[in-house]
N, C-alpha and C positions, 0 to 999 in steps of 0.2 A: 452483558457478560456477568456482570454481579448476581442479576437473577438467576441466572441460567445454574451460576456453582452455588447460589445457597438450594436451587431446586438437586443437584447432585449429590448434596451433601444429606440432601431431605430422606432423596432413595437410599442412599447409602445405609443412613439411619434407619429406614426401615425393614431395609434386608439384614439387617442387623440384628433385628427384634427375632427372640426366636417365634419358629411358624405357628405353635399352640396359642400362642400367646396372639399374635397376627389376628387367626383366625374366630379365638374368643369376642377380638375385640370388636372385630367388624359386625360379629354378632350382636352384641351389646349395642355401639353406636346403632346398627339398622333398627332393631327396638325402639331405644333410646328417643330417632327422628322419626318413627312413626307413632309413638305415643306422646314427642311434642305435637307433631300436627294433627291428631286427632283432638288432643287439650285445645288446643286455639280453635279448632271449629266447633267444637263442642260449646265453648266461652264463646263461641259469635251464637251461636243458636241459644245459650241460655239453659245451656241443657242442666248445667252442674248447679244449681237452685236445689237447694233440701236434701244435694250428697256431700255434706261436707265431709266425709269419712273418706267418702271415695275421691274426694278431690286430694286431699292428705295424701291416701297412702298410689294414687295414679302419680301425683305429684313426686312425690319423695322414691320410686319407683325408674321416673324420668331421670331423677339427677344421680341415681345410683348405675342407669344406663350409661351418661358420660363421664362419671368419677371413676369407676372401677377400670377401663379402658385408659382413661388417663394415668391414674397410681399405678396401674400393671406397667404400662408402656415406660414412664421415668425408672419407676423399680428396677424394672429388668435391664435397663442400662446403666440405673447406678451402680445395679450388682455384675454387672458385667464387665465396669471402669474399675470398681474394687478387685475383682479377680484378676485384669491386666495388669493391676498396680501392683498388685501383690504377685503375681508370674515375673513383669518385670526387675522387681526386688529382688524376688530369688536367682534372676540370671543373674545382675548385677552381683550378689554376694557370691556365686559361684564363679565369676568370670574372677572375681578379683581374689578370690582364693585361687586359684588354678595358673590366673598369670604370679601372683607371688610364688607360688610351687615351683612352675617355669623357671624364674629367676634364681630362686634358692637350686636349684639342678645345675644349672651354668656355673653358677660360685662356686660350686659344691668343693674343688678340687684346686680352689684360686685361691693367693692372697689377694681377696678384694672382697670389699665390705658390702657392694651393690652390681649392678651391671654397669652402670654408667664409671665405675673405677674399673673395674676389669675394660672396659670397651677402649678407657686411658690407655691401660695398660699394653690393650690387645695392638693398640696403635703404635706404643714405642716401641713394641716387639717387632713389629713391622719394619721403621725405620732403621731398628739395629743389625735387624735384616737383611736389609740394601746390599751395603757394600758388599757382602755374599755374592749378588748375583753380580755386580757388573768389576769386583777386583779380583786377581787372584792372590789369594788366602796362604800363601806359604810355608810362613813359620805358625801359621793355626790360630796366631793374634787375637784376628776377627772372630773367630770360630768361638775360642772362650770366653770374648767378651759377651759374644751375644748368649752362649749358655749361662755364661754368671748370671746375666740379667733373667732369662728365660727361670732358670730353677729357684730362682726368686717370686719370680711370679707366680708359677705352677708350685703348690702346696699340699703335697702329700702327706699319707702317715710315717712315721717312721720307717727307717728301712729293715730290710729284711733280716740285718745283723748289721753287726758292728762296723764289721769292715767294707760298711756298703758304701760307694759314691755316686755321687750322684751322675749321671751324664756329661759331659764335657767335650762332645763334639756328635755325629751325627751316628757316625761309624755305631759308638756306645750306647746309643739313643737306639737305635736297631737292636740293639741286644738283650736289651733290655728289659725281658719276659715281665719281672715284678712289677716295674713303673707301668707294663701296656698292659696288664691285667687289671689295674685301677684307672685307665682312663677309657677301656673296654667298659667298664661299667657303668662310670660316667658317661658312656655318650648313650646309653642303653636308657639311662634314667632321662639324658637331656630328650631322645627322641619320641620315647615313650609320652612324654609332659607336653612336647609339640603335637602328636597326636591327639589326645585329649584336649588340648585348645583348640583344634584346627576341625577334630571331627566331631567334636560335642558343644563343647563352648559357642563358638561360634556361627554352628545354626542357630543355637539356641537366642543369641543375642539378634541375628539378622531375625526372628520368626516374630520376637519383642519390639522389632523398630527399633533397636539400640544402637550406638556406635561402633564400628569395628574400624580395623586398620584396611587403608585403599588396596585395591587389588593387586597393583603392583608390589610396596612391600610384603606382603604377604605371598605372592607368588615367589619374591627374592628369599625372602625364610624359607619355604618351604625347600625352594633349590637347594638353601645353604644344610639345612636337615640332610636331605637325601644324596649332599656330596658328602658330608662332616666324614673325616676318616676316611673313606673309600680308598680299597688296597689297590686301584687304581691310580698309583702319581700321586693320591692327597694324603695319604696315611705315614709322614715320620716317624713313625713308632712302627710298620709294617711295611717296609721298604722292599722292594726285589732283589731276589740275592745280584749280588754285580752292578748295584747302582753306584753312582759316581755323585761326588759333592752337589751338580745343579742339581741333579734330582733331589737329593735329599733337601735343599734350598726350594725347589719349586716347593714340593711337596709341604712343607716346613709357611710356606707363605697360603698354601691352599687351607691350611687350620685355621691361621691366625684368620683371613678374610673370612671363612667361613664362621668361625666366632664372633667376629667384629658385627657381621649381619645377623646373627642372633641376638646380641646385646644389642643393639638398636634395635631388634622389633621388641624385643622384652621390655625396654625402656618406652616405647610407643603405646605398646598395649599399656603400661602401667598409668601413663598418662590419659590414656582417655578413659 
């Protein structure tokens, strides 16, 4: 078995070798062992007496046959390990520029210093969430405790004027053209930055032998991408007219999940 894969690893190597180089070389060696074995029976017969010129330069002629084949054949895989090191390099510099990019697009519009605190965050949201879907909300209690929390989290620019407030219940959060125009664009910048990881980056690292993230999270990113906002049931900021509190609660839980699963790949890729 051991023979068999250093013999595989032999071919390997050899199809490796580019083919000019291949076919040089077979050249050279086929000389090379016909002008050894002409030397050795020439030296059984006696022949090389009074050429010492030609024994020199037949000789040194021989070993230029095997050395040149040898130095081309290691050369051309040094410089080939050099250029993978250096391809590899520059994926590596590009993936980790591109996943910070990633990261910095997420935050963009958060109090949150990383993904892994927005992901905190994205989680308490979630729980403050809760009672939403399984109490009814009355006197609106629940509703502004969870907005208080939320418009703390979510960190925009100032408002549009003075007398701007912020959201405090769902109804308002629909209304809300200025706030959905700044998170319209954030999602434009998050999606965009998923792209470029997903359609560049990441061939690029799989073409290098690099590591990437397993198929499944990355299949779940991708899902959480191509739901993010969808005016389909997931869009709180773009609700249907005549929706009713769960909807704006499902919808309102379909963000926060789908951010949560961006901050965890963001956070993955950054680790590997």
């Amino acid at each position: 078995m051991a023979q068999q894969t250093r013999i595989a690893r032999a071919r390997r190597w050899w199809r490796s070798t580019p083919r000019l180089i291949q076919r040089f070389s077979i050249i050279l060696l086929v000389i090379g062992a016909a002008l050894a074995s002409t030397g050795v029976w020439l030296d059984h017969t006696n022949w090389w007496e009074g050429h010492n010129f030609l024994i020199n330069l037949v000789s040194s002629f021989t070993s230029l046959c095997f050395g040149v084949p040898t130095a081309l054949l290691v050369l051309s895989h040094l410089g080939n390990a050099q250029a993978d090191a250096r391809q590899q390099q520059r994926a590596e510099n590009q993936a980790r520029s591109e996943i910070h990019e990633f990261q910095v697009a997420l935050t963009r519009i958060f109090n949150a210093a990383s993904t892994a605190e927005l992901a905190t965050k994205a989680r308490s949201l979630q729980t403050a969430l809760h009672p939403l879907r399984t109490l009814i909300d009355a006197d609106g209690a629940v509703t502004t405790s969870f907005f208080t929390l939320f418009n703390d989290v979510l960190q925009l620019e100032p408002g549009p004027s003075q007398t701007y407030r912020e959201p405090a219940s769902f109804a308002a959060l629909s209304r809300d053209r200025w706030q959905w125009r700044r998170i319209e664009t954030w999602h434009v910048r998050v999606e965009t930055q998923w792209r470029v990881l997903s359609d560049e980056v990441r061939p690029r690292m799989l073409e290098c032998h690099l590591p990437w993230i397993e198929r499944s999270p990355a299949n779940m990113a991708e899902l959480a991408v191509r739901r993010l906002l969808d005016e389909d049931r997931r869009n709180p900021w773009r609700l249907r007219e005549g929706f009713t509190d769960s909807d704006a609660v499902e919808a309102m839980g379909h963000f926060l999940g789908d951010l949560l699963v961006l901050c965890r790949t963001a956070e993955t890729l950054s680790s590997r």
